[in-house]
C-alpha positions in Angstrom: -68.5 33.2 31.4 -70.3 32.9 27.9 -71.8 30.2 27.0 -73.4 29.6 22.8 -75.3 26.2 22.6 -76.0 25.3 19.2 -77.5 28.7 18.6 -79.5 30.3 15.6 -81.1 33.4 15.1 -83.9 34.0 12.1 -85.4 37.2 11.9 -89.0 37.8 11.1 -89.7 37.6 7.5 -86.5 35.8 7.1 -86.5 32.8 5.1 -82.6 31.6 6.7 -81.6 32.0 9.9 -78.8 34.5 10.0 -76.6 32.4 12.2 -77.2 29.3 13.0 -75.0 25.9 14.5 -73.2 29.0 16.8 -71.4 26.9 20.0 -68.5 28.3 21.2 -67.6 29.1 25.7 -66.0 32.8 25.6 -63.6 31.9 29.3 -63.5 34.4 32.2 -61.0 36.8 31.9 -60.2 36.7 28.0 -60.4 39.0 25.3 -62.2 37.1 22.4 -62.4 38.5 19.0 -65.3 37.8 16.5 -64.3 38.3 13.1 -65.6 37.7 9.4 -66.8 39.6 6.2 -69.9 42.0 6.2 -73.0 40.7 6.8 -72.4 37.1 8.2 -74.0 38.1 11.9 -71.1 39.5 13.8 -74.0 41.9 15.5 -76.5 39.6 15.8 -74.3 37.2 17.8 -73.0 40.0 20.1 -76.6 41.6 20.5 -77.7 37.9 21.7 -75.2 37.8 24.6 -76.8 41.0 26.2 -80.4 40.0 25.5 -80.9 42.5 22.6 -81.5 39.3 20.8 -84.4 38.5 20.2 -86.1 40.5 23.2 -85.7 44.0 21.1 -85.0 42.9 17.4 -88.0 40.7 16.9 -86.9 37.1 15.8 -86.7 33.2 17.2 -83.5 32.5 19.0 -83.0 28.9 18.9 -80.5 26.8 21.2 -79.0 28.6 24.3 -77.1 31.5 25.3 -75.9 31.8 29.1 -74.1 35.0 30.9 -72.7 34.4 33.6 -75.0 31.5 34.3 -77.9 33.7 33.1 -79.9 32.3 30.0 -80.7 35.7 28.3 -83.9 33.8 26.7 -85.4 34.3 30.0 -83.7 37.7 31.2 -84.3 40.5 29.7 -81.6 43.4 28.9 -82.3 45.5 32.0 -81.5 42.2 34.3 -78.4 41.9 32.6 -77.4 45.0 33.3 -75.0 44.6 36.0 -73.4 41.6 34.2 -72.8 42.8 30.4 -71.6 46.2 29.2 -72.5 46.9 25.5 -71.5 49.4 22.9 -72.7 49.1 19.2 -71.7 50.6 16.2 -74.0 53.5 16.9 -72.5 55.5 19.8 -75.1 58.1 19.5 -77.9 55.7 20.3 -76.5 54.9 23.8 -76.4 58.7 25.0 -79.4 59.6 27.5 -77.8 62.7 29.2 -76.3 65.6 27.7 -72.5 66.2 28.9 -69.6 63.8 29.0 -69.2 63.6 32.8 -73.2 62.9 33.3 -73.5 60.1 30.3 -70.2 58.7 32.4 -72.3 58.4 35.8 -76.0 57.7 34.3 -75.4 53.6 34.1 -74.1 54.0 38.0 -77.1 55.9 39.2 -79.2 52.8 37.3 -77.6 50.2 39.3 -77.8 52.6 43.0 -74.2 53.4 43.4 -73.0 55.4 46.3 -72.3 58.9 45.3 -68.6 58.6 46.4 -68.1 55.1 44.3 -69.4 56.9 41.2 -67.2 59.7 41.5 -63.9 58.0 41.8 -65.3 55.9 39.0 -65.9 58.8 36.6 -62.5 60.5 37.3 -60.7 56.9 36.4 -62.8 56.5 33.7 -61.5 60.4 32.3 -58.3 59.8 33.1 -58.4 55.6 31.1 -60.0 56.9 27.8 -58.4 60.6 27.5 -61.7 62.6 28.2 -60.5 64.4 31.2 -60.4 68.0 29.0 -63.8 66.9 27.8 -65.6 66.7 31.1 -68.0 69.3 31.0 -68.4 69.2 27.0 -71.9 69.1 25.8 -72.2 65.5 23.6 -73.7 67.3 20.8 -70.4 68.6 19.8 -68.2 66.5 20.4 -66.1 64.5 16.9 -67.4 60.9 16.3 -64.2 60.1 17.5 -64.7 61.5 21.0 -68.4 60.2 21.0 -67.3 56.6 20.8 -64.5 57.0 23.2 -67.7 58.2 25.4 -69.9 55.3 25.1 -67.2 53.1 25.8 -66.5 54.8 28.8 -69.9 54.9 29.8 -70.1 51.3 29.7 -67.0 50.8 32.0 -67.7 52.3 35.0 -70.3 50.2 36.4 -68.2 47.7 35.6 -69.2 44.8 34.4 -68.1 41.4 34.2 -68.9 41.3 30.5 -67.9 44.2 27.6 -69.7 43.5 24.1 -68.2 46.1 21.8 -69.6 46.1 18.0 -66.5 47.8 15.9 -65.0 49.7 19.7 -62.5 51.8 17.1 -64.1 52.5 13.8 -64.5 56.6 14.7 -61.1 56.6 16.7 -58.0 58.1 15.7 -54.7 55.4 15.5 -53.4 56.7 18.5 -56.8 57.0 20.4 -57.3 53.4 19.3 -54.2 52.0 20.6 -55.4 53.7 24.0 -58.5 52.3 24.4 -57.3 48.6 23.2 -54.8 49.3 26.0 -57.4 50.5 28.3 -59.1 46.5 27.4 -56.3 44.8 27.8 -56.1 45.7 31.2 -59.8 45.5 32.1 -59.0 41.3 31.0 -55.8 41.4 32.9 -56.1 43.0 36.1 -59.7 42.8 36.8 -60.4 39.8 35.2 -63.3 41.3 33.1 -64.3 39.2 30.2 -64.4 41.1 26.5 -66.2 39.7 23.3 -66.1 42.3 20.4 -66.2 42.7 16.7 -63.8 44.9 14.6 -63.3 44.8 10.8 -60.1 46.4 11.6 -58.1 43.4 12.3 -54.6 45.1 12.3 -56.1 47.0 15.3 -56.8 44.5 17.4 -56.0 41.1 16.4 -52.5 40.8 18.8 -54.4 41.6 21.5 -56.9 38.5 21.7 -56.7 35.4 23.4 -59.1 33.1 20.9 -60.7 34.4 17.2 -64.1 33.4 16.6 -64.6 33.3 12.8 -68.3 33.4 11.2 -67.0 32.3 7.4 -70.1 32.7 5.8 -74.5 34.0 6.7 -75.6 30.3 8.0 -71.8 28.6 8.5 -71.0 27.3 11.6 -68.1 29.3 13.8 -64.2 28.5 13.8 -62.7 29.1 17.1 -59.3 29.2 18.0 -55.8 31.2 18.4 -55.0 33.8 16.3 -52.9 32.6 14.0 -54.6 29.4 14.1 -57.8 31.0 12.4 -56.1 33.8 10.9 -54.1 31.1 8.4 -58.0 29.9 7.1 -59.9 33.6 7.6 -61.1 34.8 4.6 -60.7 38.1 5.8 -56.9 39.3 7.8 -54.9 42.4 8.1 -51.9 43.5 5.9 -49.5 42.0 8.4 -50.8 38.9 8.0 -51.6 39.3 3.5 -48.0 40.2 3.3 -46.9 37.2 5.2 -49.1 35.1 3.0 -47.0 36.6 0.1 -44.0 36.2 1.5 -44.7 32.7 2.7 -43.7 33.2 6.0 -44.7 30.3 8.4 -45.9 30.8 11.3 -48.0 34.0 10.2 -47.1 37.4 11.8 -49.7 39.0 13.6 -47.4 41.7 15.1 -45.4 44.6 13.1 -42.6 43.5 15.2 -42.6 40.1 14.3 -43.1 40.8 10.8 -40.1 43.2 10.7 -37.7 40.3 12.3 -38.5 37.7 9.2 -38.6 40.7 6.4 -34.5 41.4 5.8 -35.0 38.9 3.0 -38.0 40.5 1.4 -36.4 43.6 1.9 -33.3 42.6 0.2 -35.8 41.3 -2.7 -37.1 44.5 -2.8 -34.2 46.5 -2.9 -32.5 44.5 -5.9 -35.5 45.3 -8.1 -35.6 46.1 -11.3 -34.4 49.6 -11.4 -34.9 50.5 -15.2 -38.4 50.3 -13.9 -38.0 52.2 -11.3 -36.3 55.1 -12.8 -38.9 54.7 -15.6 -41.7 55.6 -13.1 -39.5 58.8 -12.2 -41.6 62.0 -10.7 -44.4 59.1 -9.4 -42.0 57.8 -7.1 -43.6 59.1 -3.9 -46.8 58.2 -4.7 -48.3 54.3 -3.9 -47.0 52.3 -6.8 -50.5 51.3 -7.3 -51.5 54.7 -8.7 -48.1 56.0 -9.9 -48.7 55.8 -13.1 -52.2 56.8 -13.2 -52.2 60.8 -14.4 -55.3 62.9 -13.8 -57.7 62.9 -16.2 -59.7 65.5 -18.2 -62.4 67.1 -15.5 -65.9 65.7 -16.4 -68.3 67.1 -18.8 -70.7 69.4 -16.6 -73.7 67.8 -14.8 -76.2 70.0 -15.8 -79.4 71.6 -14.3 -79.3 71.2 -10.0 -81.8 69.2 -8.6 -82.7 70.5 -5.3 -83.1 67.6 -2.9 -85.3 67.1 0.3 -82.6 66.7 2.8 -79.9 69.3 2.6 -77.2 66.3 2.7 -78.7 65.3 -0.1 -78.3 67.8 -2.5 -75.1 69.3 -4.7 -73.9 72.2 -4.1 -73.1 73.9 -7.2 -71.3 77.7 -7.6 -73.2 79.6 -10.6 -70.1 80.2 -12.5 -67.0 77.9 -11.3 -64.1 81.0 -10.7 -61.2 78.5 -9.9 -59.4 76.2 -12.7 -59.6 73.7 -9.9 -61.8 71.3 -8.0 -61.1 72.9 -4.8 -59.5 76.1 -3.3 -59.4 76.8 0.2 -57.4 80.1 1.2 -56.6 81.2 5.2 -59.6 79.0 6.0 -60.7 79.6 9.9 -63.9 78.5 11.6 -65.4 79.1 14.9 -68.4 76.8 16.6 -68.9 77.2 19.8 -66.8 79.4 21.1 -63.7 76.4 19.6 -61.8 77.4 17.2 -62.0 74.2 14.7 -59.9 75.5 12.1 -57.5 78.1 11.7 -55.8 79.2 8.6 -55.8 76.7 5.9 -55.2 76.3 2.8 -55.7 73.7 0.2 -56.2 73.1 -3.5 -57.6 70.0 -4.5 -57.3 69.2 -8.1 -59.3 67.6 -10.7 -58.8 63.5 -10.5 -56.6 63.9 -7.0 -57.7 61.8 -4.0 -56.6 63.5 -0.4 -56.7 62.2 2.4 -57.3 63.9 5.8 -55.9 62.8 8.3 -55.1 63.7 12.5 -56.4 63.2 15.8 -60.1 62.8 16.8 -61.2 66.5 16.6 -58.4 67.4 14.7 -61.1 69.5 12.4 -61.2 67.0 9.9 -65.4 66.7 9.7 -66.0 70.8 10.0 -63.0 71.1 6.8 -65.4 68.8 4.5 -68.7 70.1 6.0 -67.0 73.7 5.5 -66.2 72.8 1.8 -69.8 71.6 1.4 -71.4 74.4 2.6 -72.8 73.3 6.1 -70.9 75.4 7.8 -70.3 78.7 7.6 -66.0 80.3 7.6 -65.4 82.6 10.1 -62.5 84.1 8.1 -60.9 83.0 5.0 -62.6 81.7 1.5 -63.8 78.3 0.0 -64.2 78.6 -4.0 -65.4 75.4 -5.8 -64.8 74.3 -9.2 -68.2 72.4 -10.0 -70.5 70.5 -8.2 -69.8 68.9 -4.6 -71.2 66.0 -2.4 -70.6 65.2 1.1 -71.4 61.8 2.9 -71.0 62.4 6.4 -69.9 60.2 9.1 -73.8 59.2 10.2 -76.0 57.9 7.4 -78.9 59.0 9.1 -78.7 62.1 7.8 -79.5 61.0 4.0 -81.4 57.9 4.9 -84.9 58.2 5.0 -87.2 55.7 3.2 -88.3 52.8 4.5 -86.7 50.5 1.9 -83.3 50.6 0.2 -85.7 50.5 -3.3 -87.3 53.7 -1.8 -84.1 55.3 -1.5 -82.3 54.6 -4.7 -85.8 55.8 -6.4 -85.3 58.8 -4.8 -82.0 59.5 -5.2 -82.4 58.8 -9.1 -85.3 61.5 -9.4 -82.9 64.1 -7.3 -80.1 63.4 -9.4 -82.1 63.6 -12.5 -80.2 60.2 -13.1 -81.7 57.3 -15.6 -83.8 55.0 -13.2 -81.7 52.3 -11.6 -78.6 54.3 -11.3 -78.5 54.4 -7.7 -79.6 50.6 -7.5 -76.4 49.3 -10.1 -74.4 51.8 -7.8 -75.5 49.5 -4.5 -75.3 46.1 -6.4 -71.6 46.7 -6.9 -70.7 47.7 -3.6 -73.6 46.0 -1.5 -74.0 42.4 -3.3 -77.2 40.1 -2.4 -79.3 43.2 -0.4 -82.8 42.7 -1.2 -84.7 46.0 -2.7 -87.6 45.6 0.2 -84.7 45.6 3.3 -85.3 48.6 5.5 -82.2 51.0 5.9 -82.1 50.4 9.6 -82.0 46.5 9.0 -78.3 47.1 7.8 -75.4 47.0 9.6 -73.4 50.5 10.0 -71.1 49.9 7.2 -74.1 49.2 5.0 -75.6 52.1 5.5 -72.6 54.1 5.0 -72.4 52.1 1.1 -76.1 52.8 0.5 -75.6 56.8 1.7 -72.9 56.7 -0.4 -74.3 55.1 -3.9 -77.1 58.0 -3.3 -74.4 60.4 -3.3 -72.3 59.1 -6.1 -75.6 58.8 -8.6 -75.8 62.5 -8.4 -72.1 62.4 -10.6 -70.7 65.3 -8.3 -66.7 66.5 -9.9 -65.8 66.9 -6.0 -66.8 63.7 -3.5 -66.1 64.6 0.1 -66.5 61.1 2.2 -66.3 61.4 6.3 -65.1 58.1 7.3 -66.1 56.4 4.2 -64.8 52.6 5.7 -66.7 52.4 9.1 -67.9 48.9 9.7 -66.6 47.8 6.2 -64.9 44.4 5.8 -61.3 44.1 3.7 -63.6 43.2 0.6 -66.1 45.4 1.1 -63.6 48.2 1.5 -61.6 46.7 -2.0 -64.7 47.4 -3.9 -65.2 50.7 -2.8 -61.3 51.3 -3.7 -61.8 50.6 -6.8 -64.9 52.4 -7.4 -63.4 55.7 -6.1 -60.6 55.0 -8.7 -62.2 54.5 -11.4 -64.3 58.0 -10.9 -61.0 59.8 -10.2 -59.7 58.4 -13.7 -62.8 60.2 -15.6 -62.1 62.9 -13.6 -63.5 63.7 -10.3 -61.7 64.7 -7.1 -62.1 63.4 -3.8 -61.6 64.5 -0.3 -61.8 62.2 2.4 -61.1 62.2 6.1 -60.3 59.3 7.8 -58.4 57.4 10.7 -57.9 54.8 8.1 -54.6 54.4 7.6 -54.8 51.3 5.3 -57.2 53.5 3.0 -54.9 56.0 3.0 -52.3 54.0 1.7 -54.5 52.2 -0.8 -55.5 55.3 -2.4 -54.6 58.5 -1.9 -52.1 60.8 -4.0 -51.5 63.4 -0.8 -52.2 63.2 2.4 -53.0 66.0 4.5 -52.3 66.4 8.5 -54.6 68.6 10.8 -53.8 69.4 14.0 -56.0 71.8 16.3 -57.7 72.4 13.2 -54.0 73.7 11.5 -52.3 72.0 8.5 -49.1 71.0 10.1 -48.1 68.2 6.7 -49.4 68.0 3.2 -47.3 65.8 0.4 -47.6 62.9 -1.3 -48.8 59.8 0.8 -45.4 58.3 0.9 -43.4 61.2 2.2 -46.1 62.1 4.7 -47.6 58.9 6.2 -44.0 57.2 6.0 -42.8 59.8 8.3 -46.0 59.3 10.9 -45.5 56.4 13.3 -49.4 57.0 14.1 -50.4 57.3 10.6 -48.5 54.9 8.6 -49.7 51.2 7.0 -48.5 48.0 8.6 -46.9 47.8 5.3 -44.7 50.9 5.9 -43.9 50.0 9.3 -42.9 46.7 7.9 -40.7 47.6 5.4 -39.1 50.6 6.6 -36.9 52.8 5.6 -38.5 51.7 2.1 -41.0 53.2 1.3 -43.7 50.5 0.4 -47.5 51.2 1.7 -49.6 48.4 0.3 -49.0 44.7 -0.2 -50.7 44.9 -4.0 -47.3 46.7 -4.3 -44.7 44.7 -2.8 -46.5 41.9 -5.4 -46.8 44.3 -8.0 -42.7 44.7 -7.7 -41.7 40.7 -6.8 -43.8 40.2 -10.0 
């Protein structure tokens, strides 16, 4: 059905082709995965299966691509259209119409479906993805979450014989994510549509695929083959599979359930333990071992005179005289928009050098709690009261990008901050290795721009660092360094709040975790206790080990060491 024949792809300006030696056959009726780390052309491979490469990104595309018998060299997107179905990382940028129901039926009305065809399609489409209570939603407000479940959606119901999807759960909740994999699986098995996508979140997806097509490295030729064929050489693979690694379990897991049937003996390692070591530990023990025995340091010295910034996302919001001991308090917290009532009486103290996580379904409340904290939206009831300066990075980096190079914008951020020049820049160079100062912001993949939005926020030193989603198109390394990055500013000090559907984050660093439903606070406690006791929200780890209460595997290692 797809077809790569010794392909490259070299941008304009480029002095290397991005990919290159690509030649891999994606079969009718399979699900094929395309993995490897950040930046090795995972996008530019998809786009050039529906045309968008080069025909829209500029470029020479050497070798052959063919859809469905169709060399997309000499089609164009728009006569592709009724062959390939594609959904980037950017689910705003598909949306044409305004509501949920229209965006659903716009790609049918394209191709001249009958009126009755499209409307069975749209109610099966609804009722597949969940969006049946969001029908007659204006787009505009619904959570990323929702958005992405959306563009997927509008994608299937001309349906095509071809789905590209570019990261198809980074905004969705666990449970919301399992649905729409679902949802896939099907599409390959009963209607023998043919699905090539990208996800960095490989413990999502990964037992789902038929064949894994691994880009090692910018320029490397492909590996293709089974799962656990390629996921025993990937440089990049999901807990399931780094635990089995440590374990040395042969053949590799790629399933929590095949994990848990080889783990008694781990288990029974982990149970015999040192336990002078553990009792030595003592209050931490609900914590992840990998923080346990970090305490919360001495709040940071104050940051001095606020800058005020061009873009209201870019600037810290500081109270005149800080009136709570803490980072953070929220008390009987509600919020209205829209006639929705997104949060309803909560309350939360964050305090200085805690990590929280917040966590809960897609339009749980999660984004209006940290835009709330920040100032962009207004309480309808209730109090927010901040201890210091605050900093949000929301879920689209658009809203803080606006330079034309990534030198432009660490310049800029630098002279907001009132920051020693190159600040911003070392920020970037630990968490974005090998960018060039001259690339333009929209030249990097999502999870780029969501590092670079975030090193602009981080240069401004804020004591409390709200982060919407903060792993969104990030690899397992890319996501490592920003681990420890965030742990190293909680040690000096600073408090962060983030909301994610990362569970794997979650686990890696957070001391509480935090639980919204309908926009209530329905768990808060320490990471173990709460995620532990979540089948949606708990590690692979966790699920693994169960009833002990393990969440990373740095810490099974940590203890077999």
């Amino acid at each position: 059905m797809i077809r790569f024949e010794n392909v490259s792809v070299t941008y304009d300006g480029a002095t290397e082709p991005t990919v290159q030696g690509v030649d891999f056959e994606v079969p009718e009726s399979e699900l094929v995965l395309l993995v490897g780390p950040s930046g090795v052309g995972k996008s530019t491979v998809l786009g050039a299966v529906s045309g968008l490469v080069p025909h829209f990104t500029g470029g020479t595309l050497r070798g052959r691509v063919t859809v469905a018998g169709r060399d997309t060299r000499t089609h164009k997107p728009r006569e592709l259209a009724d062959v390939v179905g594609t959904v980037g990382q950017d689910p705003l940028s598909h949306f044409v119409t305004d509501t949920v129901e229209d965006e659903l039926a716009y790609g049918m009305e394209s191709l001249g479906l009958a009126p009755d065809v499209m409307r069975r399609r749209v109610e099966e489409t609804l009722d597949l993805l969940g969006l049946t209570d969001l029908r007659d939603r204006p787009i505009s407000t619904l959570s990323g979450g929702q958005q992405q479940r959306v563009a997927i959606g509008s994608v299937l119901t001309p349906h095509p014989k071809v789905l590209i999807l570019d990261e198809p759960t980074s905004a969705l909740d666990p449970a919301a994510a399992e649905e729409v994999l679902a949802v896939l699986q099907r599409l390959v098995h009963d209607l023998g549509t043919t699905v090539l996508l990208a996800e960095h979140r490989l413990e999502r997806v990964i037992h789902y695929a038929d064949q894994v097509v691994l880009l090692p490295s910018p320029g490397e030729a492909p590996v293709l083959g089974t799962p656990a064929e390629v996921m025993a050489v990937s440089p990049v693979y999901p807990p399931v599979v780094a635990l089995g690694r440590l374990a040395g379990w042969s053949p590799l897991p790629l399933t929590i359930r095949d994990a848990r049937r080889k783990a008694a003996e781990l288990r029974h390692q982990l149970e015999a333990r040192d336990e002078i070591a553990l009792k030595g530990r003592g209050e931490l023990r609900d914590q992840p071992r990998t923080t346990r025995t970090r305490q919360h340091a001495t709040p940071p010295e104050p940051l001095g005179e606020e800058t005020t910034n061009r873009r209201w996302f870019r600037r810290r919001r500081t109270p005149t005289t800080p009136t709570t001991p803490h980072a953070a308090e929220v008390r009987a917290l509600a919020v209205t928009r829209d006639h929705v009532q997104a949060l309803r009486h909560v309350d939360l103290t964050v305090t200085h050098g805690e990590t929280i996580a917040v966590m809960g379904r897609n339009g749980a409340g999660k984004s209006t709690l940290l835009n709330t904290l920040v100032g962009l939206t207004k309480p309808s009831a209730g109090s927010v009261t901040l201890g210091g300066t605050v900093g949000l990075v929301p879920q689209e980096p658009r809203d803080l990008l606006y330079a034309d190079t990534v030198a432009a914008e660490c310049t800029t951020a630098d002279a907001d901050a009132g920051a020693a020049p190159g600040t911003c820049r070392t920020l970037v160079s630990e968490l974005l290795p090998d960018i060039p100062d001259d690339t333009h912001p929209r030249d990097l993949s999502e999870g780029q721009r969501l590092t670079l939005a975030l090193a602009i926020v981080l240069t401004a030193r804020p004591r409390l660092l709200l982060l919407d989603e903060p792993t969104r198109g990030l690899d397992y390394a890319a996501k490592a360094r920003l681990v420890t990055l965030l742990r190293g500013l909680t040690a000096k000090g600073h408090s962060i709040v983030l909301a994610t559907h990362d569970v794997e984050l979650a686990a890696e660093l957070a001391h509480r975790v935090v639980l919204l439903a309908d926009g209530e606070v329905i768990a808060d406690g320490p990471a173990a206790d709460v995620v532990v006791a979540s089948p949606s929200f708990a590690p692979q780890v966790a699920k693994i080990l169960a009833p002990q209460k393990w969440l990373t595997v740095a810490e099974v290692r940590e203890a077999l060491t």
